[in-house]
Backbone as a ProteinNet text record, in pm:
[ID]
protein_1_A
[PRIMARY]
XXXXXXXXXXXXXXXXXXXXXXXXXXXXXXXXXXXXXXXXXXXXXXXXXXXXXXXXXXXXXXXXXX
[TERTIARY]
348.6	278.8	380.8	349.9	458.1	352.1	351.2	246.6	339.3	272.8	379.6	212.3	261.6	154.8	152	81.3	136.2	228.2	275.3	399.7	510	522.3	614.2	568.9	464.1	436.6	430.2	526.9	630.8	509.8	483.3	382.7	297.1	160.7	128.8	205.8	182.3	195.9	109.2	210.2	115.1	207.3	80.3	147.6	71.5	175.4	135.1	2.8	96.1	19.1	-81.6	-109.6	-228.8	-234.2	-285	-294.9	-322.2	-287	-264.6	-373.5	-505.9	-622.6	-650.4	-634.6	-678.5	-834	-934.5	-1050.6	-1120.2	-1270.5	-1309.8	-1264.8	-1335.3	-1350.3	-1169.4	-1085.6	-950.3	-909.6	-945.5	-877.5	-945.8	-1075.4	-1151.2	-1077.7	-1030.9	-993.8	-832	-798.6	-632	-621.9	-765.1	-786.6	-816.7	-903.8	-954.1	-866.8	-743.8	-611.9	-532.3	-516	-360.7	-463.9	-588.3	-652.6	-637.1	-648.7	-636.4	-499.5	-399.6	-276.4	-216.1	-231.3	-241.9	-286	-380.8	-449.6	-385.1	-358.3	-277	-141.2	-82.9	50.9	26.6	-59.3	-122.3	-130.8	-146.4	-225.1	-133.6	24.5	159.9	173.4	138.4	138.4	247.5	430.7	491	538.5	450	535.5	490.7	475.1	459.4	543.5	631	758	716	728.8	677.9	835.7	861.3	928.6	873.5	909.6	824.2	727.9	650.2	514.2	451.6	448.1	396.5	501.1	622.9	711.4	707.2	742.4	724.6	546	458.9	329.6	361.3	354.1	414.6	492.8	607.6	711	611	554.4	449.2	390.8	279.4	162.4	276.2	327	440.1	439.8	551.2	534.5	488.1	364.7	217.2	149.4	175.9	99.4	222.9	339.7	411.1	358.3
-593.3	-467.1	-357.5	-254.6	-153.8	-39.2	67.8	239.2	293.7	340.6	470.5	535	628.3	718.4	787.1	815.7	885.5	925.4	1014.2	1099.4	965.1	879.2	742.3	646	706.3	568.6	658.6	628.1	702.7	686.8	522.8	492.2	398.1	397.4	287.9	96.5	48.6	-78.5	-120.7	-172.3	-202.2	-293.1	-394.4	-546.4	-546.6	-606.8	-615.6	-464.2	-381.2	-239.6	-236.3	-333.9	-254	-238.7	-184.7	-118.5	-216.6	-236.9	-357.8	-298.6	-386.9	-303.5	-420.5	-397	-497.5	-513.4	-622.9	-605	-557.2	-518.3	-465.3	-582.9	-688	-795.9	-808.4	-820.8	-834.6	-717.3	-583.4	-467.3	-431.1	-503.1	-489.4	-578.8	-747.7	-830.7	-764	-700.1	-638.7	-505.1	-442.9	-336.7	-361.8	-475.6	-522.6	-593.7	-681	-801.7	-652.8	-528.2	-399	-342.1	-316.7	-278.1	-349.6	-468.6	-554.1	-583.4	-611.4	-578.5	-452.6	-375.8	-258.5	-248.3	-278.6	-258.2	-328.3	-455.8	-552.3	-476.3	-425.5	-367.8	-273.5	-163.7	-43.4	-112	-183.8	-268.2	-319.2	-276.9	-368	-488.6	-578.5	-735.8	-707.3	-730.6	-729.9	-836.6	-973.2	-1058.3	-1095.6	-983.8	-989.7	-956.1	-999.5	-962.3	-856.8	-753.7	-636	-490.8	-424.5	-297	-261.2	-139	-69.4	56.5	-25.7	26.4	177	115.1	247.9	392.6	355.3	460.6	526.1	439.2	465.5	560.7	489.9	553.8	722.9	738.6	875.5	997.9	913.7	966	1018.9	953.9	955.2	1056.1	1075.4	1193.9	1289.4	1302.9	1424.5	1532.1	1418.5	1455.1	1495.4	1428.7	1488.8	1643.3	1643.7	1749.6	1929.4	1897.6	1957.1	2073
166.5	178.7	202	126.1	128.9	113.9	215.2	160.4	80.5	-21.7	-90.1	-136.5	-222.2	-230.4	-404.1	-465	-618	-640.9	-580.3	-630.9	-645.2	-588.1	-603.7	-719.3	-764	-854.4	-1036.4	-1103.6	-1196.6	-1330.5	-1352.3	-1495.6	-1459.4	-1532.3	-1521.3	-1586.3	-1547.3	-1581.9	-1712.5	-1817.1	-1964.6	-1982	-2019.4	-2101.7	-2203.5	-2318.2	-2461.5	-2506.9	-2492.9	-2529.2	-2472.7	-2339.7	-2301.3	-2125	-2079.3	-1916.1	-1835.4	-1750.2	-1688.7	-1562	-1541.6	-1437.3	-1340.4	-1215.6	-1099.5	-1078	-1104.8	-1132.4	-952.3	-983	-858.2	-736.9	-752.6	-657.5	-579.6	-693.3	-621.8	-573.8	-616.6	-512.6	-390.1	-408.6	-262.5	-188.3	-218.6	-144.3	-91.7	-187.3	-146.2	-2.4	-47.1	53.4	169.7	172.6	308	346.7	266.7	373.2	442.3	333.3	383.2	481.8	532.2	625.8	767.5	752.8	851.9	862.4	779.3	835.4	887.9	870.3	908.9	1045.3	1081.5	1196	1298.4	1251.7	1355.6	1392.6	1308.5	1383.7	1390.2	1388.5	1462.3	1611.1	1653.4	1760	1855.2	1757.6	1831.8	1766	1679.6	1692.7	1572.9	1593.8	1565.8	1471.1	1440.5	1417.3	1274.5	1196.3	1045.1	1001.7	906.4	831.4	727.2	729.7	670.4	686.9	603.7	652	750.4	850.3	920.9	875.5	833.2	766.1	834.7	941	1005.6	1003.1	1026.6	992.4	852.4	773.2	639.5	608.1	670.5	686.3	681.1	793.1	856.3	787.4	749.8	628.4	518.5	476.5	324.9	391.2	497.5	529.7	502.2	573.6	652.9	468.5	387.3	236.6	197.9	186.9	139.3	184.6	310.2	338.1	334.2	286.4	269.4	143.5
[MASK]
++++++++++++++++++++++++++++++++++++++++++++++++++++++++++++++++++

């Protein structure tokens, strides 16, 4: 799990000429695992091998709202 935000994400992804789309069921299942991970080290529980997400978090708003 890594946050980044649009301005970081350059093209879409296309295989064999065509757009590469994450169906509903799996981006719900992806939203709800980065929610709950998320939350856990919002929470302190340090012992997920992850960048420091939440920093990086922060960095991204900060950007954004520039």
């Amino acid at each position: 799990m890594f946050p980044t935000t649009k301005e970081y994400i350059i093209e879409k992804y296309i295989r064999q000429e065509r757009d590469v789309v994450v169906n509903k069921r799996l981006n719900k299942e992806l939203q709800t695992k980065a929610s709950k991970i998320l939350n856990l080290i919002e929470q302190g529980y340090n012992k997920i091998v992850f960048p420091d997400i939440i920093s990086i978090k922060e960095i991204l708003l900060q950007n954004e709202r520039k």
